[in-house]
C-alpha positions, 0 to 999 in steps of 0.5 A, spaced: 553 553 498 548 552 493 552 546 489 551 542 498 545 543 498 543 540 491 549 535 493 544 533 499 537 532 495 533 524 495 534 523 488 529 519 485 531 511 485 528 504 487 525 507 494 521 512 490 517 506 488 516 504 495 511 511 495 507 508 487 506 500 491 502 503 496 497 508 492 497 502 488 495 497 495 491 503 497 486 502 491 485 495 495 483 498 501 478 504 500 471 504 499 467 510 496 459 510 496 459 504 499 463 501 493 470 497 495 475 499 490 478 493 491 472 489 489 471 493 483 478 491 480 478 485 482 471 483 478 474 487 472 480 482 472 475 476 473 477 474 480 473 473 486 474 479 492 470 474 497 471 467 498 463 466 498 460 470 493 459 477 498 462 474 505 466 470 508 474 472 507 475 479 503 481 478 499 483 485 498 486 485 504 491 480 502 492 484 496 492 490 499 498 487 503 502 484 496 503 491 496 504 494 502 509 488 505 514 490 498 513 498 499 516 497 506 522 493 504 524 497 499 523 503 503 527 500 508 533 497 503 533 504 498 533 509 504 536 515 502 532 515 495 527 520 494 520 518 498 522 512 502 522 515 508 515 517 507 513 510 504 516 506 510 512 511 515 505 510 510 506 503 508 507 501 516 501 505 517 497 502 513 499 496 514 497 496 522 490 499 519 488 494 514 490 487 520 488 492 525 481 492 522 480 487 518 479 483 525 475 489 528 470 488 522 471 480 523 472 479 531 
């Protein structure tokens, strides 16, 4: 009886990476104190976060989706690993809050 359940346990494998993609797109999304996460890395990179000075387009969304878009891929692709599933349901979900907000705040 034991040896079944253990037999029937995610392992940990390719999909697992789907769950560390969407922490690392997730530092792209969130701001805290007013300050946007995703704009201090990329400053410290040296790369722009808007496309003019502090307006215009925010490209932290299309960082964030550089990760999102993968994390979902790999869940669906390597769906019985460890995490998957659970990265498939948050990468869509973030997925769907970063478009969907992303043209509330613009529109």
């Amino acid at each position: 009886m034991k040896d079944d359940i253990q037999n029937t346990k995610p392992k940990i494998g390719i999909g697992t990476i789907s769950l560390i993609l969407i922490i690392i797109g997730g530092l792209f999304s969130f701001s805290f104190d007013f300050v946007a996460l995703g704009d201090l890395i990329l400053n410290s990179l040296g790369l722009k976060a808007w496309s003019n000075l502090n307006s215009g387009i925010h490209y932290t969304i299309f960082y964030s989706l550089i990760f999102y878009i993968p994390a979902l891929i790999i869940s669906f692709k390597f769906k019985d690993d460890f995490g998957s599933r659970l990265g498939r349901k948050i990468a869509i979900i973030m997925m769907l809050f970063t478009l969907f907000s992303s043209f509330l705040i613009n529109g």
